[in-house]
Steps between C-alpha positions, in 0.01 A plus 500: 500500500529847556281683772380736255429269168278269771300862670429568142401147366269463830358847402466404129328195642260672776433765252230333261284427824530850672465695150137277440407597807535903513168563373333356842830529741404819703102315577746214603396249240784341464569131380753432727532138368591645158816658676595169663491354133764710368812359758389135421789440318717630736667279727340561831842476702644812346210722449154538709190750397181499739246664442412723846191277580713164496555328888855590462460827543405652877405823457398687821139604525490850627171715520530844701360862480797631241615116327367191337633228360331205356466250346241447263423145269725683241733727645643616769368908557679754721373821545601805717220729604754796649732779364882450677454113560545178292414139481655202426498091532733259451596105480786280532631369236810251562771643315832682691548849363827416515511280249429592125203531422198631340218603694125701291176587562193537286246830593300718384479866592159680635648794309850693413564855616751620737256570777578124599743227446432114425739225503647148579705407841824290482730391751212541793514397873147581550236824397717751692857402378544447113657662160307569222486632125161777516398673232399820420393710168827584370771270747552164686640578835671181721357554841604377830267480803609423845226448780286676222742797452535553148831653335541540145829349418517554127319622195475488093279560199322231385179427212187425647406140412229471176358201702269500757674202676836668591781220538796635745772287551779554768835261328821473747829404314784471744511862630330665199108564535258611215163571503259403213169602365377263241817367415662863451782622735402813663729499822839419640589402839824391629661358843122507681479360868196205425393274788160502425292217375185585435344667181169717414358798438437886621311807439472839683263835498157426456543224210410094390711252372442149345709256517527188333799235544854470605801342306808386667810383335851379681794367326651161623840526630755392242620140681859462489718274279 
C-alpha cells in the first residue's frame, strides 16, 4: 500500500474519535480510549497510535520560571511563559528515518496568530536538536533547531485546520518528504539529513499547546526473490 492511501485511511479512521471530541478538547476531556478504537483493525506491526498518556511514551517533565510541560490524565500540556524562547518534548518512537515512513501527531492549538508558532517535532535527538512543521496564521514553516538554535529552513501557505484536534503527519518516501495536515499535502521536502528518532511537539512566545497522541508508520523492506 501506498504511504499516502494508509496516512489518509489512518486519518479517516482517527477522525470520528478526535471530531466527537472537539467540543471538550481544549478543557482536556478527551476519551483517549475512543482514539485507540479507531486503529483496531489495523495490524499492529505496520502502524502504531498512542495516545500521549500511554507507558510508551517518555515525555520529559520540565517545570522552570519561562517552560512547562506536563502531563496531565488526558494530555500532555506545554506552555511557554516568555517572548524570544520556546518549548518542546519529545519521545522515541522505534522507527529509522531512514526508512519510509510515516510519522503524525494529534494537538490542539492554545490559539493561532503570528505572534507565536505551534507545531510537531520529527526526526529528534533530544529537546535541543530536532525538525519540525510550526504553524503560524497564514504559513507552515519546517524548522530546524540545533542545541536550541532555531533556523527557519522553509516556508508555504497553508489552511488552518476546521478541527480542533490538528493531525500533522511527517511521510518519508525514498528521498521525497511531504508534510500533511489532516490528510492534505501542504509541504515538500526533499534530500533532508534525518538521524533523529524521537517525535513530539513545540511551541514558542508566550503560548499553550495540547497534545494528544503519536502515530508511527514504517514500511517493511521488500524481501528478495
Amino acid at each position: 500500500m501506498k504511504l499516502y492511501k494508509f496516512l489518509l485511511l489512518s486519518w479517516l479512521m482517527l477522525a470520528p474519535g478526535i471530531i466527537n471530541a472537539q467540543s471538550s478538547l481544549l478543557s482536556g476531556k478527551v476519551d483517549t480510549q475512543d482514539d485507540m478504537n479507531m486503529t483496531q483493525s489495523f495490524d499492529s506491526s505496520l502502524y502504531e497510535y498512542y495516545p500521549v498518556t500511554d507507558d510508551n511514551m517518555l515525555w520529559a517533565d520540565d517545570k522552570t520560571k519561562y517552560t512547562k510541560v506536563q502531563l496531565k490524565k488526558k494530555h500532555l500540556e506545554l506552555q511557554c511563559k516568555e517572548q524570544g524562547m520556546f518549548v518542546s518534548a519529545v519521545s522515541k518512537v522505534p522507527v529509522d528515518f531512514k526508512a519510509n515512513i510515516v510519522v503524525n501527531g494529534i494537538f490542539a492549538p492554545w490559539v493561532i496568530n503570528d505572534k507565536h508558532k505551534f507545531g510537531f517535532i520529527f526526526n529528534a535527538r533530544n529537546e535541543l536538536n530536532f525538525h519540525a512543521i510550526v504553524f503560524g496564521n497564514k504559513y507552515a514553516y519546517y524548522i530546524t533547531a540545533e542545541k536550541g538554535q532555531i533556523s527557519v529552513e522553509e516556508r508555504a501557505l497553508y489552511k488552518i485546520s476546521k478541527n480542533k484536534a490538528w493531525n500533522v503527519a511527517f511521510v518519508k518516501e525514498g528521498s521525497k518528504c511531504t508534510v500533511m495536515l489532516d490528510g492534505m499535502e501542504i509541504m515538500e521536502l526533499n534530500n533532508l539529513e534525518l538521524d533523529g528518532n524521537k517525535v513530539g511537539f513545540y511551541t514558542d512566545n508566550k503560548s499553550v499547546l495540547y497534545a494528544y497522541g503519536v502515530g508511527y508508520f514504517q514500511q517493511p523492506e521488500e524481501e528478495e526473490n
